[in-house]
C-alpha positions as CSV (number, residue, x, y, z in Angstrom):
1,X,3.9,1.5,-1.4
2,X,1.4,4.3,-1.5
3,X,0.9,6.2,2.1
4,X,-3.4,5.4,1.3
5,X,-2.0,1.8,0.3
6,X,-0.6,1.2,3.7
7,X,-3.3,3.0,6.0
8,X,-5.5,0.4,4.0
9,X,-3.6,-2.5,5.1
10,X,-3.1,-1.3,8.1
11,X,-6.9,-1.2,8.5
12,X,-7.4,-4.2,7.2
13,X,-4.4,-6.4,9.0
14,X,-6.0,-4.4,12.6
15,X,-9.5,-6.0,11.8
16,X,-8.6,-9.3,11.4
17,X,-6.1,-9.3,14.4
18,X,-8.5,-7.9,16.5
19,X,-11.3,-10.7,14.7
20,X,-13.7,-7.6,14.2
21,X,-15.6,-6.6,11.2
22,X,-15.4,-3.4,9.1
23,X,-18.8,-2.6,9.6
24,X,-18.9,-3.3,13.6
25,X,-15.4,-1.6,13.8
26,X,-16.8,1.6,12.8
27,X,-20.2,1.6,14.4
28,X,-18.1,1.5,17.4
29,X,-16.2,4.2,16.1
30,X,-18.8,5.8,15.4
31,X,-18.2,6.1,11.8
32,X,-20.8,5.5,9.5
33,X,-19.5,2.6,7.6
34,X,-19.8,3.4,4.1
35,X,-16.8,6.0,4.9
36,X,-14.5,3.3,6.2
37,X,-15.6,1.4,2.9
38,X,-15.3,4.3,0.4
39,X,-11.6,4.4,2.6
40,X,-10.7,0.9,1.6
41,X,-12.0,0.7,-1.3
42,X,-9.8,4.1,-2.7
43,X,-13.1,5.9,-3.3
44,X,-12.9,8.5,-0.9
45,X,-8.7,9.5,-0.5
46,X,-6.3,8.7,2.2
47,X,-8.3,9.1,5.5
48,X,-8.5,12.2,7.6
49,X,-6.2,11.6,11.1
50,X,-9.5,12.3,13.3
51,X,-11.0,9.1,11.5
52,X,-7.8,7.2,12.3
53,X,-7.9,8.0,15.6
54,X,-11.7,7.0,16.5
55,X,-10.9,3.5,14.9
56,X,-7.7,3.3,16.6
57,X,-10.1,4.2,20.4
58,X,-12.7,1.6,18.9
59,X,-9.8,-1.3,19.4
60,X,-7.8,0.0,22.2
61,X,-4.7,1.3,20.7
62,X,-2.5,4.4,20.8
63,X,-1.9,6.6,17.0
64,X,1.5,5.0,17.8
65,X,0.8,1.7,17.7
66,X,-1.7,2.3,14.3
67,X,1.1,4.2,12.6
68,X,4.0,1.7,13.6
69,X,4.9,-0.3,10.7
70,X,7.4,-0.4,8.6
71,X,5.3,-0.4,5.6
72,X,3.3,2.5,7.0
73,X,7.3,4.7,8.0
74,X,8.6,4.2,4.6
75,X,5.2,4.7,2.5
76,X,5.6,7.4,-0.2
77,X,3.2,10.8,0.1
78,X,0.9,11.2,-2.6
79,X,-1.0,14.3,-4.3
80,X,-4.5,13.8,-4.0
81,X,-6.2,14.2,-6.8
């Protein structure tokens, strides 16, 4: 797997365990969210770690705990393009 492929599920498996919507998760991130869409939707590259980090504040938990995954630790780098 991709390293944007598994930031993506990563997202996405952290908004429904946490039963909150991409749009309300980053309006309380304080992202506006046609970034987070344009994220998971592969239009706009693999997200900066300042993004990752206000969604990770918005839901109460640590870069650790958002990078912690095994799909996420042996995810392959990619160019971007």
């Amino acid at each position: 797997m991709k390293l944007t492929e598994a930031i993506i599920k990563r997202i996405e498996e952290l908004s429904y365990s946490h039963n909150i919507t991409i749009t309300k998760w980053s309006m309380k991130a304080g992202i506006i969210p046609s970034t987070l869409y344009g994220i998971l939707k592969r239009k706009s590259g693999c997200p900066r770690i300042q993004t990752v980090k206000l969604l990770c504040d918005a839901i109460g938990i640590t870069l650790s705990e958002f990078f912690d995954v095994d799909y996420i630790n042996s995810a392959e780098y990619e160019e971007e393009r």
